[in-house]
N, C-alpha and C positions, 0 to 999 in steps of 0.2 A: 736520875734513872732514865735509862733510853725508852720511850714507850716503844718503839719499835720489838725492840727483844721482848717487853712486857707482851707485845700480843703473838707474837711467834710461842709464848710459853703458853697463854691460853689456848692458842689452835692446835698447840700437841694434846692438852688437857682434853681437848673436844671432841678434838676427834682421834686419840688413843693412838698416835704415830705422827713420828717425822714427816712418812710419807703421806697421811691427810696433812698435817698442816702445810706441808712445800704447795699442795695442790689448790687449798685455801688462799693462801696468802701468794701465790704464784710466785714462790721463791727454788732454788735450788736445797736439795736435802742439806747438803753439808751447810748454805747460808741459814739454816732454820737450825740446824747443830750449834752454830757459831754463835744464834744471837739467846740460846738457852745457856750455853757457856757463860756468856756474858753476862747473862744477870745471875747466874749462882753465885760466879763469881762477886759480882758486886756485893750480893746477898751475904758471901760467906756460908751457904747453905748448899744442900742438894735438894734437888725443887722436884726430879722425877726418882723412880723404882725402875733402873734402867732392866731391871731384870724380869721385869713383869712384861706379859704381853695380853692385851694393848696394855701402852705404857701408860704408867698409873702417878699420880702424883704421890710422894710422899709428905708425913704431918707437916714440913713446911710448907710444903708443895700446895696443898689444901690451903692453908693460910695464906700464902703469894696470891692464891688464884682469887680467893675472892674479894682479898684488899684488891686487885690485879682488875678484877669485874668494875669496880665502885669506880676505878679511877680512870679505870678510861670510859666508863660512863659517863663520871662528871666532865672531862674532856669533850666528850658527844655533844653532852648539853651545851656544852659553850660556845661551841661549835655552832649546833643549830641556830642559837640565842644571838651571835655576831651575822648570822646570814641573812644578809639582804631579803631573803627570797624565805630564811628560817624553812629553810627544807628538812624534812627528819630524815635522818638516814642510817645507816649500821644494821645491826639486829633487834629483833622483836621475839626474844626469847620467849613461846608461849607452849605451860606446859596446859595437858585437857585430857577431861575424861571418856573414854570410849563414847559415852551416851553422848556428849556433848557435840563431841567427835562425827557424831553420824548426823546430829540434825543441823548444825549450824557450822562447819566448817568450809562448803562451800562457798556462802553466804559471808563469812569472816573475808575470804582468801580472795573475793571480786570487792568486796567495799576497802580493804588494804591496798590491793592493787590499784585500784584507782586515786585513792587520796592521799595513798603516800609512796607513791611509785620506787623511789629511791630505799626504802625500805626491805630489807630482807626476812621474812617470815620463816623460823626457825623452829616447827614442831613437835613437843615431848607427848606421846596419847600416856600415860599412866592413872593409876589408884590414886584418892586422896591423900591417905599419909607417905606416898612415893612421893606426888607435887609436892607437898610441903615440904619436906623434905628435901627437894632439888631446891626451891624457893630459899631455904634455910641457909644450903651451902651456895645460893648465890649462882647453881647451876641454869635456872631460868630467873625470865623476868614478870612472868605473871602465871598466875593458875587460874581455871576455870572447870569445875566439877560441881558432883551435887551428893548431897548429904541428908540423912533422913530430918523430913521438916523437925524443928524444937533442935536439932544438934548444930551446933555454930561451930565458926574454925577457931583455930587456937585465937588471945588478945593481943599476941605481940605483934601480930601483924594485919595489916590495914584491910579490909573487905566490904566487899558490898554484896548484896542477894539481888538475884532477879526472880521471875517468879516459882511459884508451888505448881508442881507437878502432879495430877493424881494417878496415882497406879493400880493396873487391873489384871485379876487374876485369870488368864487365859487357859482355857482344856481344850480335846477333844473334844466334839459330841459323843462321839465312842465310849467315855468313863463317866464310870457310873458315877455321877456326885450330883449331891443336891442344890437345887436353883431356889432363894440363898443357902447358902452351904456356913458353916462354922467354923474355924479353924481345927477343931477337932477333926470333921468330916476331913480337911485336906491334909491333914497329920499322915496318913497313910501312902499318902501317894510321893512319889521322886519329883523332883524339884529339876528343872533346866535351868540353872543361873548361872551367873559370870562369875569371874571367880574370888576368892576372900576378897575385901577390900571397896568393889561395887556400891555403889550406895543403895540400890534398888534390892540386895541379897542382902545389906547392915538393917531396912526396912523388917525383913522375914522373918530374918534372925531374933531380932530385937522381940519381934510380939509373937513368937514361938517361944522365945526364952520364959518373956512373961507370961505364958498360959502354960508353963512348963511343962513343955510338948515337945517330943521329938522333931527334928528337922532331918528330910532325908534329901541328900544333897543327888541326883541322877545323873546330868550330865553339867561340865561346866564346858561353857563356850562363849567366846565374847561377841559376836554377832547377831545383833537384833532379829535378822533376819533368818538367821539359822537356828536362833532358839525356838522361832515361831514354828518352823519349818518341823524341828521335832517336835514340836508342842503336838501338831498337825497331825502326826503320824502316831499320836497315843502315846510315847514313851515319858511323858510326864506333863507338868504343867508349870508355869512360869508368870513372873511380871511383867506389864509392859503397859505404856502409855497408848489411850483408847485409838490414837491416830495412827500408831505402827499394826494396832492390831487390826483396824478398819482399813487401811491401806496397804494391809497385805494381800500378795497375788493369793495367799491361803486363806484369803477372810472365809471362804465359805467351808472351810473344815475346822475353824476355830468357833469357840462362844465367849462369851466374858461371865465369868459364876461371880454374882454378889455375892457379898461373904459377913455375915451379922460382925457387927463391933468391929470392925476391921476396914478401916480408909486410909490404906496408906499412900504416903506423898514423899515427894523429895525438893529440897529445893537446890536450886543453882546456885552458884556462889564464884565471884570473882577475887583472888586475893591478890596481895603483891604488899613487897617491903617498899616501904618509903625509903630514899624519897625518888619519885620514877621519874622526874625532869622531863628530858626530851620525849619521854613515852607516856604523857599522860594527853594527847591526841588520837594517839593508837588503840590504848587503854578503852577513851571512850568510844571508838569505833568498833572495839571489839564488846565492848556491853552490849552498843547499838545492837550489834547485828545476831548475839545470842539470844537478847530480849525478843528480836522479833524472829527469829528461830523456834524457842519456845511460844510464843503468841501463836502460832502455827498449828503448832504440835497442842496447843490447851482445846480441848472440850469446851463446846458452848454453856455448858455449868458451871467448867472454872473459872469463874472473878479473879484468883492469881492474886494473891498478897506482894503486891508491888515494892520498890527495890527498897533497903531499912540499911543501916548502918551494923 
């Protein structure tokens, strides 16, 4: 099999046209035509849904891609493995969760660039069961999200945790609630969170469900800073880690209401399918730099239950 047409088929895959992959792989359209031909042909199969737009793979299509993924990974690897110099290079397929996203992807995107120059950084912000999911079909090569403390990712695939998060419940001064307040007490009031999926609103969810108490959802938005921002202005109240809410230009319209029985946290979580070969350098430079992302963002209270299997 030509891996050349093998990767002309993934960069249609990726990026949903001819016209992304010619511009990807700096080919002519009709040469990115020819070498998709070419491997149906080989194949025996029709590998896209010519009819769809963006072009979509069909059920084999899905199956090419992600044997298609494996194999020219192991290529990569071998590649880097025969290099004088073992330079890592290609893509660093990394999917992340919005939270994640805000406090530690600068941070990821200057320690990559530096130690692994030849590298291309490729990334997905989605929900946990989205990354997995991509993860699954072999659309990325690592996830990095967080999930409420005591809930793990699936076992079929390989993870590590960095640390516990604790989460606080932000208002107004403006609303009336008591200083500590109950979850009954907050049962009343709209809620500013991100939307289904979040790990910081599966926290709310979760111990609303179990005092089986209504949950009133007010506005979903996914910006830290714009949920605080309405927090600020009365229209409800939300979660947030004590250093976004100390660190906000609105610290002095927000408060933090303790809340009896009620400490929620979340942990961070790295996952990825074995086996990651040329990316288990990357890998650890992208823990590196979440771990001291979150070190950042922890409270001088939180000790942080350090990284477990």
């Amino acid at each position: 099999m030509n891996t050349r047409d093998l990767e002309a088929f993934l960069a249609v895959v990726e990026t949903g046209s001819i016209v992304g992959a010619s511009v990807r792989l700096h080919l002519t359209q009709p040469g990115v035509s020819r070498r998709i031909q070419s491997l149906e042909e080989r194949l025996g199969v029709a590998l896209l849904d010519r009819q769809s737009k963006p072009l979509k793979p069909t059920a084999a299509g899905r199956e090419t891609y992600a044997h298609g993924r494996r194999m020219l990974g192991v290529l990569a690897d071998l590649k880097t493995g025969l290099s004088p110099e073992g330079v890592v290079s290609g893509e660093f397929r990394l999917g992340i969760s919005p939270y994640l996203s805000e406090v530690g992807i600068t941070t990821l995107a200057d320690r990559l660039r530096g130690s692994f120059p030849a590298l291309m950084l490729r990334i997905t912000v989605g929900w946990p069961e989205q990354l997995l999911e991509q993860l699954r079909r072999s659309d990325i090569d690592v996830a990095a999200f967080c999930l409420p403390d005591g809930i793990n990712p699936p076992t079929e695939i390989e993870a590590d945790s960095l640390d516990v998060q604790p989460l606080f419940v932000a208002a107004a001064p403006s609303l009336d609630l008591p200083s500590p307040a109950t979850l009954q007490d907050l049962s009343p009031f709209p809620w500013i969170m991100n939307q289904d999926g979040c790990g910081f609103r599966s926290v709310i969810q979760r111990s609303f469900e179990q005092e089986h108490l209504p949950l009133r959802i007010g506005v979903e938005v996914l910006s830290s800073d714009l949920r605080l921002s309405l927090v600020a202005r009365g229209l409800g109240i939300t979660l947030a880690t004590r250093v976004a809410i100390e660190n906000s230009p609105l610290r002095n319209a927000l408060r933090i209401i303790p809340v009896q029985d009620f400490e929620p946290r979340v942990r961070a979580w790295i996952v990825r399918r074995p086996p990651v070969g040329r990316l288990v350098k990357p890998i650890e430079c992208l823990s590196s730099a979440l771990e001291a992302a979150l070190d950042a963002q922890a409270p001088d209270s939180n000790q942080g239950v350090k990284r477990r299997r």
